[in-house]
Steps between C-alpha positions, in 0.01 A plus 500: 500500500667834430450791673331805350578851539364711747284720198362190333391233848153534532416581826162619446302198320147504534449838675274734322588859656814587682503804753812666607682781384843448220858480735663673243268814414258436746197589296176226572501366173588143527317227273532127435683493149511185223604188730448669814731691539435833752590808233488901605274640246655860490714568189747707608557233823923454500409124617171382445592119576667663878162313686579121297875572638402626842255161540740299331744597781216465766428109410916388472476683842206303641624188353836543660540195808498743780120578481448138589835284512831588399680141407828670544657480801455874510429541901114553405198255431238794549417859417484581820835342568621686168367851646674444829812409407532781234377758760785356726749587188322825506527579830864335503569762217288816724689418800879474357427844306407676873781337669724672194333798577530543826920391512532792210275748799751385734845504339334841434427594843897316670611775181308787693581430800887460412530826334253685805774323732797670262344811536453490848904396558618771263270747693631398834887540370429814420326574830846423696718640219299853585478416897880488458555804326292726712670322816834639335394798412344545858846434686674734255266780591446421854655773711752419808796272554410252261464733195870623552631171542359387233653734250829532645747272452625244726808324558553164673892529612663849597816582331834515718 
């Protein structure tokens, strides 16, 4: 038996009137052609054989083992068993593309807080460095003993 192509498999045998709108320019214009085929009857349609195709698709689908029994050892024997396990590979998929997510938020946030700590250290340094300078510049204007000493000049040994 050899297989026909989606345009030519009649789908529609035997039934009179078909209701539905065209996939492909969505006008309501669908009729049963020669051999049963389902036909858009708008000229200017850019597919009119897109609802044959579309139920073509539909019936490989529903014939497909999963609706009822898969014979391969594919993990499912049911729809329902089908639907789970792809909304476990679903969810599998959701949960690996938060968990990427939220490492990129933190390497983000360790990046933040490294540079806020930078900031803080350079902001500190110079904090001291200007502590230090007005401390010096305090004890060279400071009046008394320690203002001379300090800008005289001292000597460690006397001389004979």
């Amino acid at each position: 038996m050899t297989e026909q192509p989606a345009s030519t498999a009649p789908l529609a045998a035997g039934l009179p009137h078909v209701q539905g709108r065209c996939p492909a320019c969505g006008a309501a214009g669908l009729f049963l052609g020669n051999g049963g085929y389902i036909t858009c009857s708008v000229i200017d349609c850019p597919q009119p054989d897109a609802a044959t195709e579309v139920l073509a698709d539909f019936w490989e689908a529903r014939q497909h083992g999963a609706f009822t029994f898969c014979p391969q050892s594919v993990g499912h024997v049911t729809m329902a068993a089908f639907a789970k396990k792809i909304t476990e590979k679903v969810t599998a998929v959701a949960q690996r593309a938060e968990a990427v997510r939220y490492a990129n938020e933190q390497k983000q946030r360790a990046e933040r807080a490294g540079a806020a700590v930078e900031r803080g250290r350079a902001y500190a340094h110079e904090l001291r460095h200007k502590d230090a300078m007005g401390l010096l510049a305090a004890l060279d204007t400071a009046p008394g003993p320690a203002s001379s000493r300090a800008t005289e000049p001292t000597t460690q040994h006397k001389e004979p």
